[in-house]
N, C-alpha and C positions, 0 to 999 in steps of 0.2 A: 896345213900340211897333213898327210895322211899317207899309210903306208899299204902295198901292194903284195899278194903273193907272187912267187916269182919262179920260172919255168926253169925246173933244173934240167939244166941241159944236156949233161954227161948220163945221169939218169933215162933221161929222154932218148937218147942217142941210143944207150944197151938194149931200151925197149923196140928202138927200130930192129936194131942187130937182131934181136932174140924174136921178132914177128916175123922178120922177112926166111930168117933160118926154120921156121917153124912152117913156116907155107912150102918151103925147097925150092926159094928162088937167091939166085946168086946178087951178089952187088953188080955184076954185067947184066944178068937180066933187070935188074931194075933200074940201070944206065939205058939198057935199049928202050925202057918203059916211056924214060922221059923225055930220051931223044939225043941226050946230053952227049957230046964229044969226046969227053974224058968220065973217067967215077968220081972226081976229086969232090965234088960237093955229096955226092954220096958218104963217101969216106968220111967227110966232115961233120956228116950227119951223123954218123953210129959214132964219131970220138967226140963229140958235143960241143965242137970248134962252131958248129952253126949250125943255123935251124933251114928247115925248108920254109920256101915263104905258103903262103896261106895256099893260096891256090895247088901248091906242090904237094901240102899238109891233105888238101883234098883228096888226092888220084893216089898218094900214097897208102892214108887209111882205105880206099875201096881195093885198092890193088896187096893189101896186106890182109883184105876182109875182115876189118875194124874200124872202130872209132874213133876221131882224134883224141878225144876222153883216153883211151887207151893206149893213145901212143905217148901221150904228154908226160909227164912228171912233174904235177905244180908242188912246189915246195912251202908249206904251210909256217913250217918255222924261220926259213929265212925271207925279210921282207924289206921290197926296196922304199927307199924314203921317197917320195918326189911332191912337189910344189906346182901348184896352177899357176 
């Protein structure tokens, strides 16, 4: 058994909120970015309810003009347990 750092998510979420506010693009324009029909994964994203998957994690950081590094929030102190 060994333990993993762990992506804090609500952390992660402000940083989207606080990049994409910083560029002066709206949660509607980054709804139209992705194609998406509603914002709700959007939304989900900046309250830390859920993550974008990888691919989304992609086009986000170039369309915010950063780094996934700078979008994350790995969390060094808390660590999940998990087993092979």
């Amino acid at each position: 058994m060994f333990t993993m750092p762990t992506i804090n998510m609500v952390a992660t979420g402000r940083n989207i909120t606080r990049l994409r506010e910083a560029v002066g693009m709206t949660v509607k324009d980054i709804q139209d970015i992705f194609g998406f029909a509603t914002p709700q994964a959007i939304y989900k994203w900046q309250h830390g309810t859920a993550m974008p998957t990888i691919d989304n994690m992609v086009v986000l950081a170039v369309v915010l003009g950063v780094t996934i590094d700078e979008i994350l929030v790995v969390d060094d102190n808390t660590r999940a347990r998990i087993s092979a």
